[in-house]
C-alpha positions, 0 to 999 in steps of 0.5 A: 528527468533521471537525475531530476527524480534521483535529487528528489528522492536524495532529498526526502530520503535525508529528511527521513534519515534524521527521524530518531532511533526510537521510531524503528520499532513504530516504522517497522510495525508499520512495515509489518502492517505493510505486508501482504498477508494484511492487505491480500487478508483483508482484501480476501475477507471482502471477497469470501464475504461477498461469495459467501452472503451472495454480496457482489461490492464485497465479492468484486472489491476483493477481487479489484483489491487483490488485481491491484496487489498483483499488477503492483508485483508484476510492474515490479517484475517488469520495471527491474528497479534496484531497491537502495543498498542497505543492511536492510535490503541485504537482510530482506528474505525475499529479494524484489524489485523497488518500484512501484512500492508493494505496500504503498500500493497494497495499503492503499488499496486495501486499507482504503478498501476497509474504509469504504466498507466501514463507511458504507456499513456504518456511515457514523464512522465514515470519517474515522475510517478514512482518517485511519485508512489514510494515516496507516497508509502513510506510516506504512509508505514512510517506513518502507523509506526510513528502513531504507527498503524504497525510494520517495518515488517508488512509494509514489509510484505505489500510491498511484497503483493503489490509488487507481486500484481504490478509484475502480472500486470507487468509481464501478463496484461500489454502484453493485451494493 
């Protein structure tokens, strides 16, 4: 199974390698967008709106939100996967495990948490929102491979954190509209 995960990853990491030089600067925007105070931001703009304006989707989505962030960094903790050897790692100023991807998770569950807000405010948008939330999520999960910061699996594995994340809300908070 190791060695199976390890040619899979191999394999979209060469796929990725042959992007041109001239999407370094998209892939790490893209990265920035990534970082933690985007999506701790926007999910703690949900939860202040939500305590401010006694709105508890905005309140319990935050908190789900930002529990999600968490769980992706303790996983981390826990997991102790090596991130890839690279100048990129090298130069990382914090050192932090590899799996699961903490901006995979973190767009997914954040972005996809600004596309439901959107939808549900202004459901004209719905699609757009999602396209959006979707679309940065996935530039955000392929920059991290192409700046050689995670595996093809560790962004997977971000994916189904935030993915459960973004299900819970779904699945229970949004009914507390």
């Amino acid at each position: 199974m190791r060695e199976t995960l390890h040619t899979f990853d191999r394999k979209v990491g060469h796929v990725v390698d042959k992007l041109p030089d001239w999407v370094r600067p998209i892939m790490e925007l893209f990265t920035l967008i990534g970082q933690p105070p985007f999506t701790i931001g926007i999910s703690a703009v949900s939860l202040g709106y939500g305590l401010a304006l006694n709105k508890p989707f905005y309140l319990y989505a935050g908190i789900v939100s930002i529990a999600t962030i968490i769980i992706s960094s303790l996983l981390k903790i826990t997991l102790h996967r090596a991130r890839p050897v690279n100048d990129y790692v090298k130069s990382m100023m914090f050192k932090t495990y590899s799996f699961p991807s903490g901006h995979a998770a973190g767009a997914l569950v954040s972005y996809g948490l600004a596309a439901l807000v959107v939808a549900n405010k202004w459901p004209e948008w719905t699609l757009t929102a999602w396209i959006v939330a979707l679309v940065a999520t996935f530039f955000v999960s392929l920059s991290r491979i192409y700046l050689g910061a995670h595996y093809t699996s560790d962004i997977i594995g971000g994916w189904v954190v935030g993915g459960a994340g973004l299900a819970f809300i779904l699945a229970f908070v949004n009914g507390s509209w």
